[in-house]
N, CA, C and O atoms as CSV, one atom per row, in Angstrom:
chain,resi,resn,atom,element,x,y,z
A,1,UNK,N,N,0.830,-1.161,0.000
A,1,UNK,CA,C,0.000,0.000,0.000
A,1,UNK,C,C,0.884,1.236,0.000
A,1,UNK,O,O,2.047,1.062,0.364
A,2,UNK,N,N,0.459,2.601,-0.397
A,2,UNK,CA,C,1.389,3.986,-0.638
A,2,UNK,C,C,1.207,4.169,0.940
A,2,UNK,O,O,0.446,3.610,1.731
A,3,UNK,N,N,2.232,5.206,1.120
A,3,UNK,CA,C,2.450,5.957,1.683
A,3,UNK,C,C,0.874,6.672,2.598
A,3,UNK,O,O,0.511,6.612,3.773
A,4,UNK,N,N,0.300,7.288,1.402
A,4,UNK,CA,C,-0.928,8.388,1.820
A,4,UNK,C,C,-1.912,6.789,2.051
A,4,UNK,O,O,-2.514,6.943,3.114
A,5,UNK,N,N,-2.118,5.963,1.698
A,5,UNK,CA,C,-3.281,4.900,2.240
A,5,UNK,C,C,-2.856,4.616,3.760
A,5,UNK,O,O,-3.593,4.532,4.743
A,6,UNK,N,N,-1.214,4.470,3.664
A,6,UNK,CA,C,-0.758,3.806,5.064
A,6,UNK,C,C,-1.048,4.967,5.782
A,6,UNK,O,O,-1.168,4.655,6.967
A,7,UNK,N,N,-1.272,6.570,5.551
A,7,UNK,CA,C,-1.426,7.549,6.711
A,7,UNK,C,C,-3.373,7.467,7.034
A,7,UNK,O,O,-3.944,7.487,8.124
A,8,UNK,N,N,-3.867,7.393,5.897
A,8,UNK,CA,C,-5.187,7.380,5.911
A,8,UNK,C,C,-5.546,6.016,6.977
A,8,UNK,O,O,-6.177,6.338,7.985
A,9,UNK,N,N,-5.292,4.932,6.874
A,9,UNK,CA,C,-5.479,3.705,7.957
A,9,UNK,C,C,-5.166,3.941,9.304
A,9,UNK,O,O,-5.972,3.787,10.222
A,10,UNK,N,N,-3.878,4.355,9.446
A,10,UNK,CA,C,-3.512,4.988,10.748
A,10,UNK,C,C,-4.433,5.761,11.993
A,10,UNK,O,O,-4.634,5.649,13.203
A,11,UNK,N,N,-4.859,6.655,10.788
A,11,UNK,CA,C,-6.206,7.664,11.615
A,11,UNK,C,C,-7.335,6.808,11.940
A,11,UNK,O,O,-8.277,7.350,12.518
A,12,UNK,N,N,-7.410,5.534,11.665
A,12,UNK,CA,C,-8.748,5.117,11.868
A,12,UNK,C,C,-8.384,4.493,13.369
A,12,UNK,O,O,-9.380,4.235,14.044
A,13,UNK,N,N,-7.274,4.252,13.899
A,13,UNK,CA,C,-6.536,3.957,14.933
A,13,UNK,C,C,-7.444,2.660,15.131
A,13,UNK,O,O,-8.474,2.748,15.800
A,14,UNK,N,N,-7.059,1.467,14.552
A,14,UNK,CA,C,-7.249,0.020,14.492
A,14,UNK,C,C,-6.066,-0.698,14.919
A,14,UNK,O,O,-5.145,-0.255,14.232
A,15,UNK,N,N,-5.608,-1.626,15.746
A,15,UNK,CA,C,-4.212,-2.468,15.647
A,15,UNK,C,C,-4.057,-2.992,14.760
A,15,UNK,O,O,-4.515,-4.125,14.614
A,16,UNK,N,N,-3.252,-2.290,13.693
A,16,UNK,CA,C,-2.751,-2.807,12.762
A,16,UNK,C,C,-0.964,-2.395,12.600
A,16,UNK,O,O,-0.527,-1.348,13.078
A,17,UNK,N,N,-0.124,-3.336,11.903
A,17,UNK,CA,C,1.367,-3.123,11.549
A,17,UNK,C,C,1.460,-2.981,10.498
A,17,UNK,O,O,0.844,-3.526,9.582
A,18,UNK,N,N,2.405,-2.073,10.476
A,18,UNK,CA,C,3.079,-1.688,8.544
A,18,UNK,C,C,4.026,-2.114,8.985
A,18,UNK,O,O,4.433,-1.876,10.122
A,19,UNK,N,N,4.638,-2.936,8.040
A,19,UNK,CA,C,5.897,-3.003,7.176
A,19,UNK,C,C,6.804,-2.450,6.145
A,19,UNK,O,O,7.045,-3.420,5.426
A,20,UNK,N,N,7.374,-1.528,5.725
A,20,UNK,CA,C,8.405,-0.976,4.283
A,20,UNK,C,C,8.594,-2.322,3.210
A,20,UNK,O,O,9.316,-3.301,3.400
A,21,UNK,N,N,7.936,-2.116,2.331
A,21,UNK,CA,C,8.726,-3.105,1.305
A,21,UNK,C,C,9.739,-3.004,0.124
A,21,UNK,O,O,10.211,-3.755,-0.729
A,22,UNK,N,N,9.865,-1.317,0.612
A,22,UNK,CA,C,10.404,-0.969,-0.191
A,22,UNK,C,C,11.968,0.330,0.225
A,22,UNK,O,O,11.521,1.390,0.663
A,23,UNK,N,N,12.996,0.316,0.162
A,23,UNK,CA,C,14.212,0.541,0.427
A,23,UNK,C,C,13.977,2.655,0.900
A,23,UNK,O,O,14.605,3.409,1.644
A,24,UNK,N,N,12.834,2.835,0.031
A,24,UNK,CA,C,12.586,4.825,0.195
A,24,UNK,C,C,11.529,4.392,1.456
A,24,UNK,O,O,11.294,5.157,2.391
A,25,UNK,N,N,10.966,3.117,1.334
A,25,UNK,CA,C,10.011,3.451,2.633
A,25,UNK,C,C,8.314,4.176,2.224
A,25,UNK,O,O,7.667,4.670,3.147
A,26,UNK,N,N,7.794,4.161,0.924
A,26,UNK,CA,C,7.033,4.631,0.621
A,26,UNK,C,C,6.034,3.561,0.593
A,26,UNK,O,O,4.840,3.848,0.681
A,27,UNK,N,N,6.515,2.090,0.452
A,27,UNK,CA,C,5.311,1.278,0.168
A,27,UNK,C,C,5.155,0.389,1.067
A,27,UNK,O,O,6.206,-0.195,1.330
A,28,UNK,N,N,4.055,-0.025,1.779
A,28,UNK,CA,C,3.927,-0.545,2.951
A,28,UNK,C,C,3.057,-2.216,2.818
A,28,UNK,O,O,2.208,-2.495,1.971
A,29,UNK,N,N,3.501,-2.997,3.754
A,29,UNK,CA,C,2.891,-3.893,4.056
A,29,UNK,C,C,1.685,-3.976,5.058
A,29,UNK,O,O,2.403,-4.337,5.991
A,30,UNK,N,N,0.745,-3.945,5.482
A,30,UNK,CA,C,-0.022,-3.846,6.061
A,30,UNK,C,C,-0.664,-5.160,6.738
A,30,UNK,O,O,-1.284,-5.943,6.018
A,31,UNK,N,N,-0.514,-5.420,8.186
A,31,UNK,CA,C,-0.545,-6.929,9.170
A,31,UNK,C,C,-1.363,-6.428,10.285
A,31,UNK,O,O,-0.853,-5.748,11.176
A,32,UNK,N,N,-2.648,-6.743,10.273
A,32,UNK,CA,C,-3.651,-6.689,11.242
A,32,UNK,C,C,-3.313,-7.632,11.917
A,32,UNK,O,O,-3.040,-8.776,11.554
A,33,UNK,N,N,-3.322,-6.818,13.758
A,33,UNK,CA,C,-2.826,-7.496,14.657
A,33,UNK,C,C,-3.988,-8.283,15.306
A,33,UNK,O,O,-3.732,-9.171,16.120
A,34,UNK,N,N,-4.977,-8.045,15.042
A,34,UNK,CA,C,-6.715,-9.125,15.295
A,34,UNK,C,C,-6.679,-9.926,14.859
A,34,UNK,O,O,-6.751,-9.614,13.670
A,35,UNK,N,N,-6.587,-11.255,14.947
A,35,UNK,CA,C,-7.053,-12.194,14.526
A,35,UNK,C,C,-8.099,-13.020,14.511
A,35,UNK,O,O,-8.004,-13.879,15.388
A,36,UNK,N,N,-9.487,-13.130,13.566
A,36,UNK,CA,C,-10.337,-14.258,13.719
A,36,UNK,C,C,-10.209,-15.551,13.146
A,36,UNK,O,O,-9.435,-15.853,12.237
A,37,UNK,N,N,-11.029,-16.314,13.740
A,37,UNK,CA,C,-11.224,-17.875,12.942
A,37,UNK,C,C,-11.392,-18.177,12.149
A,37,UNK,O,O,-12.551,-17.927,11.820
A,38,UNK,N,N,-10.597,-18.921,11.108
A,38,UNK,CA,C,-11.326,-19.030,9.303
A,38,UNK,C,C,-10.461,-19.941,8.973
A,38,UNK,O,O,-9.246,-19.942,9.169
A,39,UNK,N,N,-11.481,-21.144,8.186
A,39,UNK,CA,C,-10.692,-22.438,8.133
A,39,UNK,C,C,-11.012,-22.690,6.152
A,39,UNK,O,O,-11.332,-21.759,5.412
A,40,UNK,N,N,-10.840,-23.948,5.753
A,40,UNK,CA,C,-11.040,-23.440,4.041
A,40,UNK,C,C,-12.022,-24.552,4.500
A,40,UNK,O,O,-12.085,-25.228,5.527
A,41,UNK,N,N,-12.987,-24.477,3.026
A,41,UNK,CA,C,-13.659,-25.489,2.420
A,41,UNK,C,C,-12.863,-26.558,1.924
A,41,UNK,O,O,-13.217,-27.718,2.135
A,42,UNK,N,N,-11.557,-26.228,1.122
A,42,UNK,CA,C,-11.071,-27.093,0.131
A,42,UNK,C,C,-9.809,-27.234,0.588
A,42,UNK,O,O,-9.009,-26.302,0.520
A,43,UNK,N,N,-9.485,-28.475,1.126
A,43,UNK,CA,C,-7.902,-28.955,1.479
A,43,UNK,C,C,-7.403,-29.817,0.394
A,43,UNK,O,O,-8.076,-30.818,0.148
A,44,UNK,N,N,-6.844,-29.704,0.031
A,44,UNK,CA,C,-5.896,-30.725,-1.397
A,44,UNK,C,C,-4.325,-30.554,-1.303
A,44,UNK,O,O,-3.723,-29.483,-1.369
A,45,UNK,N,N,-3.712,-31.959,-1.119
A,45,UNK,CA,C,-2.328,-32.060,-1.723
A,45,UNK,C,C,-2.170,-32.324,-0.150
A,45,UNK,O,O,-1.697,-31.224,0.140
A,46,UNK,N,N,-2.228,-32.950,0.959
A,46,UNK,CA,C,-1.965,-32.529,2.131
A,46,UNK,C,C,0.179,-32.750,2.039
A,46,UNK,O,O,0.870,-33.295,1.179
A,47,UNK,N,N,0.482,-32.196,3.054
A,47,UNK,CA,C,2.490,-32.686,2.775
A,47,UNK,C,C,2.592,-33.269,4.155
A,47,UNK,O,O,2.214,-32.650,5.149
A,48,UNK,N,N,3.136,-34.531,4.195
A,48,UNK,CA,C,3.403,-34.840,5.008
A,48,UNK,C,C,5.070,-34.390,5.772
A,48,UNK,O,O,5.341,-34.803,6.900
A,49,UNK,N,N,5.768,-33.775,5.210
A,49,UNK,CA,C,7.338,-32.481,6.090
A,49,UNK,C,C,6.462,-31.831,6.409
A,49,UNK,O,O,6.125,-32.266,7.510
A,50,UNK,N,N,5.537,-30.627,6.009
A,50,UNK,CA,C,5.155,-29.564,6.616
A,50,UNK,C,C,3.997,-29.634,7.203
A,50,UNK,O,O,3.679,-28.652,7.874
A,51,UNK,N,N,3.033,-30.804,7.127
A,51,UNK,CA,C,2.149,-30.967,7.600
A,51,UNK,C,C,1.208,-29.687,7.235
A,51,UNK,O,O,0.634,-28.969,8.054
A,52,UNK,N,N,1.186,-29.583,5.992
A,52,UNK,CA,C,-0.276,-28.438,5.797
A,52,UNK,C,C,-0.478,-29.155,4.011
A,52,UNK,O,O,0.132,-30.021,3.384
A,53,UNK,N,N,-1.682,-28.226,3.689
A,53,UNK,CA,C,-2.008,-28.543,2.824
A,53,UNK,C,C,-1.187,-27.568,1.014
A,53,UNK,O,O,-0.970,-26.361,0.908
A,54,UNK,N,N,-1.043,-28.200,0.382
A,54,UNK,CA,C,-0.584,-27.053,-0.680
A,54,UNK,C,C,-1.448,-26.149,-1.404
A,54,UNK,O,O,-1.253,-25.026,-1.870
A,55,UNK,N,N,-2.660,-27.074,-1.381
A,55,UNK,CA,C,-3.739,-25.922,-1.666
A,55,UNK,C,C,-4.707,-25.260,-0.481
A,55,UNK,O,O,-4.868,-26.019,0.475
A,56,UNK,N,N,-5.096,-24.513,-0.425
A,56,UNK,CA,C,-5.975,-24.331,0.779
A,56,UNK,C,C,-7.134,-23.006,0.091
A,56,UNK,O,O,-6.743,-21.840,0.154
A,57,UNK,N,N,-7.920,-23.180,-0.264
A,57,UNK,CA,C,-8.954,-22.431,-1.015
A,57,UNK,C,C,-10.331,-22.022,-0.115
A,57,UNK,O,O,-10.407,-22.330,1.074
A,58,UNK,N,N,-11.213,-21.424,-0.693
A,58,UNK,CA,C,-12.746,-21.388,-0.200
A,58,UNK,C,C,-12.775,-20.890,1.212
A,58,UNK,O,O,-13.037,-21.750,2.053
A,59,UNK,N,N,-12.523,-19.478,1.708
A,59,UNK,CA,C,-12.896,-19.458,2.738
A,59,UNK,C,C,-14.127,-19.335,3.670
A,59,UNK,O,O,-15.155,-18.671,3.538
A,60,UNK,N,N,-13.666,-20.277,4.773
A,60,UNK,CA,C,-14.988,-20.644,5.943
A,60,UNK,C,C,-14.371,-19.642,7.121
A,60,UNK,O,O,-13.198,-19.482,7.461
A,61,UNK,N,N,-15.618,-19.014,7.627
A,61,UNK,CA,C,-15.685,-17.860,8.594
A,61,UNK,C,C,-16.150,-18.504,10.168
A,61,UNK,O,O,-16.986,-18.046,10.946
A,62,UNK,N,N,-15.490,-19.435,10.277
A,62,UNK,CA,C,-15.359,-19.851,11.924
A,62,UNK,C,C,-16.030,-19.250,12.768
A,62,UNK,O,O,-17.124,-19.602,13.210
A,63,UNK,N,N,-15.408,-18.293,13.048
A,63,UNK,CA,C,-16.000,-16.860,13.979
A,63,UNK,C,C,-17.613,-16.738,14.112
A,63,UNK,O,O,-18.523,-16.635,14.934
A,64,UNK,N,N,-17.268,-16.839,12.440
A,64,UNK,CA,C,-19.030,-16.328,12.534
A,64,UNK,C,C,-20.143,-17.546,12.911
A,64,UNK,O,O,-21.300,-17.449,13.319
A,65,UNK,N,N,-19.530,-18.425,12.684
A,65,UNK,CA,C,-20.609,-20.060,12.728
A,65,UNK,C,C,-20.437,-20.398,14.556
A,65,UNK,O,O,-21.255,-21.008,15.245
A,66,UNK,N,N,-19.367,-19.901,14.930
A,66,UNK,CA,C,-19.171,-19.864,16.701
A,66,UNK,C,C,-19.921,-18.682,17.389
A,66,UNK,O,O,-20.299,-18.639,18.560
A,67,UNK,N,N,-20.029,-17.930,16.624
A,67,UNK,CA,C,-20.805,-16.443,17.339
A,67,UNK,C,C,-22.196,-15.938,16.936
A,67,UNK,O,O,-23.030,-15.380,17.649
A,68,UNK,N,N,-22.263,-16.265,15.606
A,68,UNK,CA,C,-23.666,-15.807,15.409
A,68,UNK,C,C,-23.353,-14.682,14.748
A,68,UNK,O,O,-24.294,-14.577,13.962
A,69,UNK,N,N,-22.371,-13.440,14.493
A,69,UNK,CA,C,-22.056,-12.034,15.209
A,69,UNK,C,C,-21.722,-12.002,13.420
A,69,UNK,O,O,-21.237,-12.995,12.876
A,70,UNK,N,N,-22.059,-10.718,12.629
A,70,UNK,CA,C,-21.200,-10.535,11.846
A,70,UNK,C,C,-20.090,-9.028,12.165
A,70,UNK,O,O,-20.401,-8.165,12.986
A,71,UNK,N,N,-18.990,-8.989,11.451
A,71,UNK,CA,C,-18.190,-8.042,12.355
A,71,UNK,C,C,-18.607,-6.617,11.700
A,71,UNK,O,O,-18.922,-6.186,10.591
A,72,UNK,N,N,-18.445,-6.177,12.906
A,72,UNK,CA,C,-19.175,-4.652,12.342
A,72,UNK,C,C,-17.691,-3.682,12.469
A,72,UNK,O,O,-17.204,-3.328,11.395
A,73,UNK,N,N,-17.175,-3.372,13.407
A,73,UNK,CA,C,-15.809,-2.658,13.069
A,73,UNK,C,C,-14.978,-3.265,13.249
A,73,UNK,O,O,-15.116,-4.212,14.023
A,74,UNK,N,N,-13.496,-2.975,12.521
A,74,UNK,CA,C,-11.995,-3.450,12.804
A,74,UNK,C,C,-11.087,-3.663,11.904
A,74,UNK,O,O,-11.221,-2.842,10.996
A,75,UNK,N,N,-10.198,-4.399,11.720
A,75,UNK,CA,C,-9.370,-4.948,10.764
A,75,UNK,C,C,-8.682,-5.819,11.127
A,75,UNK,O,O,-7.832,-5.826,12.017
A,76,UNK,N,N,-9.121,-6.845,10.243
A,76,UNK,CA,C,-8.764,-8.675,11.174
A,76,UNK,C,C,-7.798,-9.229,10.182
A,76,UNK,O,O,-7.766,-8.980,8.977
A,77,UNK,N,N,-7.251,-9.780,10.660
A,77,UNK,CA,C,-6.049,-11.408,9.884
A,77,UNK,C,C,-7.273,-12.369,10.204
A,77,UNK,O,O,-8.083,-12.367,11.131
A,78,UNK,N,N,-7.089,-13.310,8.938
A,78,UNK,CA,C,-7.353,-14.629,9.163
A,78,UNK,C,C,-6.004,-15.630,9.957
A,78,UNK,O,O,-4.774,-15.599,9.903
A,79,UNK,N,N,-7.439,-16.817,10.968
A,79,UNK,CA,C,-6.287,-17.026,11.471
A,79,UNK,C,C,-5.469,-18.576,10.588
A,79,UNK,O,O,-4.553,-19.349,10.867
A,80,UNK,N,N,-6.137,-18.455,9.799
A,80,UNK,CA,C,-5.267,-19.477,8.282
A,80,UNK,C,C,-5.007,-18.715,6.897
A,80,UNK,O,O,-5.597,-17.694,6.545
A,81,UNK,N,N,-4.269,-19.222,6.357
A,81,UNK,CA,C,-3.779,-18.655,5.032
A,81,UNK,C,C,-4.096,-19.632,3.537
A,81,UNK,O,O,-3.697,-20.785,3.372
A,82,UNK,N,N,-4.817,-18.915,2.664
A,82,UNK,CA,C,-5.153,-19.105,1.625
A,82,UNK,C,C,-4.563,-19.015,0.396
A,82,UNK,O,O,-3.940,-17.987,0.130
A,83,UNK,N,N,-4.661,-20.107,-0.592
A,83,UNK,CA,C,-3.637,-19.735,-1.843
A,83,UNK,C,C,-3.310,-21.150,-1.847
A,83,UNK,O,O,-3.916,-21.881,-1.064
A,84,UNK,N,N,-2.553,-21.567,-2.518
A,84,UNK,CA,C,-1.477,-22.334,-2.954
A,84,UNK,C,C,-0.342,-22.730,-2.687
A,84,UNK,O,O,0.110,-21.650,-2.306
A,85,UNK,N,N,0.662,-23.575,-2.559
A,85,UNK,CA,C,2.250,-23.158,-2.379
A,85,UNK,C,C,2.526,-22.301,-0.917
A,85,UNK,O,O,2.006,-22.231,0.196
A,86,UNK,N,N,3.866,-21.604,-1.766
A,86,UNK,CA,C,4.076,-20.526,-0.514
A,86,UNK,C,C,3.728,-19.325,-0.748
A,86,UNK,O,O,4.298,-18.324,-0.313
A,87,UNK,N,N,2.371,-19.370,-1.740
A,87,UNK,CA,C,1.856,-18.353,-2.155
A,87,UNK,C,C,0.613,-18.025,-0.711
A,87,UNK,O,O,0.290,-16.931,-0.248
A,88,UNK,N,N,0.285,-18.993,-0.421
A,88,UNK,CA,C,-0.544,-18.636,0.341
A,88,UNK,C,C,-0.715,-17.781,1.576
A,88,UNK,O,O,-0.062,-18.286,2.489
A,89,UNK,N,N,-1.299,-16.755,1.932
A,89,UNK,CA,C,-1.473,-15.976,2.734
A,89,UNK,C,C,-2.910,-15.699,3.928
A,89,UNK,O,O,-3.968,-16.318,3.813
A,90,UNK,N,N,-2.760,-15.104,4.556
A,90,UNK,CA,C,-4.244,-14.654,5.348
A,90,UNK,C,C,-4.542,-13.810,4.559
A,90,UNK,O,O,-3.787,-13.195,3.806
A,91,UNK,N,N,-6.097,-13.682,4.718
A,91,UNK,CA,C,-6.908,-12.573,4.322
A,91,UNK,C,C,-7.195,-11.242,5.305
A,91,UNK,O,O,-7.148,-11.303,6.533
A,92,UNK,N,N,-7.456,-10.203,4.647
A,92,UNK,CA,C,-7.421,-8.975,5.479
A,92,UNK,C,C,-8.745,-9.117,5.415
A,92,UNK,O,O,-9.271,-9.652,4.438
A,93,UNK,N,N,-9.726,-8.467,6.869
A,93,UNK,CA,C,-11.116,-9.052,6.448
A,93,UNK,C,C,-11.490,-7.268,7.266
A,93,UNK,O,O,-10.828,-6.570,8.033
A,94,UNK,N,N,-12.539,-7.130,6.765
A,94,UNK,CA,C,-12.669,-5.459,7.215
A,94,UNK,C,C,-14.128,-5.650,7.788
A,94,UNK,O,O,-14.996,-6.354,7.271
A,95,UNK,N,N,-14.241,-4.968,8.844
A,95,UNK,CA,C,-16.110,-5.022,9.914
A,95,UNK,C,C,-16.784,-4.272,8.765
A,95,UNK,O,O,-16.153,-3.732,7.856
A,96,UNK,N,N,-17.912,-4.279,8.861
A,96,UNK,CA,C,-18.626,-3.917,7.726
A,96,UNK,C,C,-19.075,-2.418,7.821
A,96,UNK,O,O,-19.706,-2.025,6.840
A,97,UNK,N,N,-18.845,-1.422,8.923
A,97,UNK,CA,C,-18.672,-0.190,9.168
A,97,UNK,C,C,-17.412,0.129,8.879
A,97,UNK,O,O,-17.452,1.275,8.432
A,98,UNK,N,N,-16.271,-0.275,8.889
A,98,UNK,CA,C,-14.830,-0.256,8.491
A,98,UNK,C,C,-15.167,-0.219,7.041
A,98,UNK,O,O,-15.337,0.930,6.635
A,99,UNK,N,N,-15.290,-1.012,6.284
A,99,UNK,CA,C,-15.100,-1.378,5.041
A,99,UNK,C,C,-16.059,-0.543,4.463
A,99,UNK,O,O,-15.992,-0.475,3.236
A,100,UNK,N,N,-17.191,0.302,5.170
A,100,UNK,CA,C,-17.794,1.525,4.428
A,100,UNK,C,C,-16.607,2.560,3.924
A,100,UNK,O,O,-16.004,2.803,2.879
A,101,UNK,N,N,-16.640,3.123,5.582
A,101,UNK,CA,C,-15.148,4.355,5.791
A,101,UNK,C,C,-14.246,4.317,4.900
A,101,UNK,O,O,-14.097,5.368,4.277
A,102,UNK,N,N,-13.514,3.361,4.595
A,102,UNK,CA,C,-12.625,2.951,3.594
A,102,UNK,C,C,-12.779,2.989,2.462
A,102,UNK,O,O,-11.873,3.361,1.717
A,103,UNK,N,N,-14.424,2.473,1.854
A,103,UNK,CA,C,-14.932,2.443,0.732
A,103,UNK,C,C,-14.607,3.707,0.182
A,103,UNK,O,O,-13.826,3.935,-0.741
A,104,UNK,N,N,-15.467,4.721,1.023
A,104,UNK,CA,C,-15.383,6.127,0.963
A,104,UNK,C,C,-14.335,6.778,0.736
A,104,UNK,O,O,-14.139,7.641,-0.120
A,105,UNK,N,N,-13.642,6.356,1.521
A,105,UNK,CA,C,-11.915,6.993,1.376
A,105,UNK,C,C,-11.273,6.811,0.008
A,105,UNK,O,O,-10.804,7.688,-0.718
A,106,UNK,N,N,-11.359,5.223,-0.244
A,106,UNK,CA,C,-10.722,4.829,-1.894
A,106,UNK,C,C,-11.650,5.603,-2.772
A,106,UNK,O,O,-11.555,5.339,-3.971
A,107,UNK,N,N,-12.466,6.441,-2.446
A,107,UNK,CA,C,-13.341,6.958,-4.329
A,107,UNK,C,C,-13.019,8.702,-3.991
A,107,UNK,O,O,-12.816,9.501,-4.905
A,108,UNK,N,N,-13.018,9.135,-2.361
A,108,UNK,CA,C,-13.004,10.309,-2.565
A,108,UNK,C,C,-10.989,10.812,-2.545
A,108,UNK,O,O,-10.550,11.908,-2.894
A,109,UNK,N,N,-10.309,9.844,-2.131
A,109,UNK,CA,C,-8.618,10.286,-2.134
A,109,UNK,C,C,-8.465,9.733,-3.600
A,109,UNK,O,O,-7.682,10.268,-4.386
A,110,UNK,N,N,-9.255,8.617,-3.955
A,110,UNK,CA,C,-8.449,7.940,-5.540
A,110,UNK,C,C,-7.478,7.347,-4.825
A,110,UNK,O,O,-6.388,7.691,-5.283
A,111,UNK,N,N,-7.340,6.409,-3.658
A,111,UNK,CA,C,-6.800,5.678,-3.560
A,111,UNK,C,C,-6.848,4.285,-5.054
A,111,UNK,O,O,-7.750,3.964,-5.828
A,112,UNK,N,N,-5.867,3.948,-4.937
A,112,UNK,CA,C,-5.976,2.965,-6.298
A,112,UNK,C,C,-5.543,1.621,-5.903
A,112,UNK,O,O,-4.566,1.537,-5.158
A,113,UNK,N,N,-6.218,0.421,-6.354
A,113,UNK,CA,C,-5.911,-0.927,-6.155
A,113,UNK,C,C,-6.179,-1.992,-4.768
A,113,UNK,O,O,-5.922,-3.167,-4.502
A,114,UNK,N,N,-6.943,-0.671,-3.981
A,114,UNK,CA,C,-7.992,-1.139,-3.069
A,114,UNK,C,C,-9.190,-1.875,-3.439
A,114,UNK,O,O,-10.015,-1.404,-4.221
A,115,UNK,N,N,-9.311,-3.075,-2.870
A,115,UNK,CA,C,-10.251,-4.338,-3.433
A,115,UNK,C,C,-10.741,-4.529,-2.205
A,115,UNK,O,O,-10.403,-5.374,-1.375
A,116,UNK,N,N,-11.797,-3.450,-2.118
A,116,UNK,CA,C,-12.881,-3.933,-0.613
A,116,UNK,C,C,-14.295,-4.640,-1.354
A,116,UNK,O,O,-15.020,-3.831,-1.934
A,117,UNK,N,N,-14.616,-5.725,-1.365
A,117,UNK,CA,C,-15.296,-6.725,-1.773
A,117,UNK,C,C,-16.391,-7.445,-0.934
A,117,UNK,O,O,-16.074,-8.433,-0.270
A,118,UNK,N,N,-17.257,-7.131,-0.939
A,118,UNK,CA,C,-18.705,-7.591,-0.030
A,118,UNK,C,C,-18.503,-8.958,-0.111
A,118,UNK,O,O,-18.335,-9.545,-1.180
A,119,UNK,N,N,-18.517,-9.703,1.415
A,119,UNK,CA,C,-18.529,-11.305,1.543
A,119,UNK,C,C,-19.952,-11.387,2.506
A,119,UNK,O,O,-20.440,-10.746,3.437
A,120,UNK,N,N,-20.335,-12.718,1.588
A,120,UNK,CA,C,-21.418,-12.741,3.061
A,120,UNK,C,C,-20.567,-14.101,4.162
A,120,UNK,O,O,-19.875,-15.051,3.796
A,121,UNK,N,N,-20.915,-13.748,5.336
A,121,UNK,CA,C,-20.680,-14.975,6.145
A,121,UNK,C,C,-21.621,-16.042,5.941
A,121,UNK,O,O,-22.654,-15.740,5.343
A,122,UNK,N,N,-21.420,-17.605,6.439
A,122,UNK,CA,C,-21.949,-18.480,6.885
A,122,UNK,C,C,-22.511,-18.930,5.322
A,122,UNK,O,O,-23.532,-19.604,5.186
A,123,UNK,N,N,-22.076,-18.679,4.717
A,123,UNK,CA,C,-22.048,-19.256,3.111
A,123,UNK,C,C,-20.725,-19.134,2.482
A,123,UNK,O,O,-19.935,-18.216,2.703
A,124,UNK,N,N,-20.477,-20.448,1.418
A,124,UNK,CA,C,-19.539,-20.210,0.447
A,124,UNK,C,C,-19.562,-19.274,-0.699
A,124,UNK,O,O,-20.328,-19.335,-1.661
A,125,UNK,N,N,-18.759,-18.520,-0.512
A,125,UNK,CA,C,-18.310,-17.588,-1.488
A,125,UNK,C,C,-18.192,-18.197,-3.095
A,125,UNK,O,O,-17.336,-19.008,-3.447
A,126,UNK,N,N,-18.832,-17.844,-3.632
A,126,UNK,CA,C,-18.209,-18.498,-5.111
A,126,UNK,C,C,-17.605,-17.679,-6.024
A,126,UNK,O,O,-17.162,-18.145,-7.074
């Protein structure tokens, strides 16, 4: 993420970590220190050295099937990682008052390459 997104997040004062990925320090990694529950639909390839799966697809919202609750503010890590390989990562998952604010923010700054994307819980995503 730039610079001006990583100052714009900041103000919303959420626990979240930046990272530099870049040597001027302008482009940031962004690691929500919240973590909820989220497991996949689809396990394939399991490895028996690393004991995980190589694919891990379809995410399931734990949290929400344990709580009832859908999240209304914050900025969460999943607490599994999705993808492929060592491609795979957590998802950044935004409360659904968060992910307005933000909405807002990416159309009125022109933030660019922000992908805030309506999920419903307690169903598969297709």
């Amino acid at each position: 993420m730039s610079q001006r997104f990583k100052e714009f997040i900041e103000t919303l004062d959420y626990r979240v970590d930046f990272f530099p990925v870049n040597q001027n320090k302008t482009l940031f990694l962004m690691k929500p220190v919240q973590i909820i529950k989220y497991s996949a639909y689809q396990l394939e390839k399991y490895c028996e050295k690393c004991h995980q799966y190589l694919h891990q697809v379809a995410p399931r919202a734990d949290f929400y099937h344990e709580t009832g609750k859908v999240l209304q503010n914050g900025i969460f890590f999943t607490s599994t990682a999705f993808g492929s390989g060592i491609e795979k990562w957590p998802i950044i998952v935004l409360g659904v008052e968060t992910a307005k604010v933000i909405g807002e923010a990416v159309k009125k700054f022109k933030f660019r390459g922000a992908d805030i994307s309506p999920k419903k819980v307690g169903v598969k995503n297709k």
